[in-house]
Every structure is written in C-alpha cells, then in structure tokens.
N, C-alpha and C positions, 0 to 999 in steps of 0.2 A: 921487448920480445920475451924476455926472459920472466918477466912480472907478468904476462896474458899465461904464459904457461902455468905458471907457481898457481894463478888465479883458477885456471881450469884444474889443474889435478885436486887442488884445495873443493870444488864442485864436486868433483868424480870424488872424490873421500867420503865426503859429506851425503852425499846420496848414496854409496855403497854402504854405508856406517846405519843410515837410513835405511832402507831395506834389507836388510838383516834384523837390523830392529824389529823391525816387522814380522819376519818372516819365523822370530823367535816367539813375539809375542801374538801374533796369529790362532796358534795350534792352542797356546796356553790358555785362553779366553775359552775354545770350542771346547776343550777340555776341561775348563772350570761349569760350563752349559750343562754340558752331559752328565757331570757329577752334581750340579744342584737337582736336574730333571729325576735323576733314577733318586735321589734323597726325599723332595717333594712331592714327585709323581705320585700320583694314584693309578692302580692297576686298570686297564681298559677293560677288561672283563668282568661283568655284572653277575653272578650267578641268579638265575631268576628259580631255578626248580629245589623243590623240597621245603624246608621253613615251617612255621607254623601260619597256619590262618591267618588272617586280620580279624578280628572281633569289632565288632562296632559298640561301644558303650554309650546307652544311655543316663 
C-alpha cells in the first residue's frame, strides 16, 4: 500500500514538473516568433504614388 502511494505522488510530481515545464517554455517560444517576425518582416504597406516613371530602354 505504501509503494502504490510513493508510486502515485512520484506520477503527480513528474506531470506537475512537466507542465510547468511547459508552461514556462510555452510563452518563450511565442515570444522568440514575434521578435524574429518584427526583425525579418517586411512592412505590409506598399506605397504605389509619387516615384519617378518607368522608362523603357531600347
């Protein structure tokens, strides 16, 4: 009886140790995402007006 118990709270450790794990490395990841995105991203806005011409060269 005494061994089924030790054997459970030893589970219950091991998954609570476990999801915290997680729960730390979780945000860390989202937050390594958003700081590559804004580093490599390119701006969504195109400005199409003003510039010069296009010339065609023959």
């Amino acid at each position: 009886m005494v061994r089924t118990k030790l054997i459970l709270i030893a589970i219950a450790t091991s998954l609570a140790i476990g999801s915290a794990g997680l729960w730390f490395l979780i945000p860390e990841k989202q937050g390594a995402q958003n700081r590559r995105a804004t580093f490599f991203g390119s701006s969504k806005t195109y400005p199409t007006s003003g510039g010069e011409k296009m010339k065609v060269e023959w």
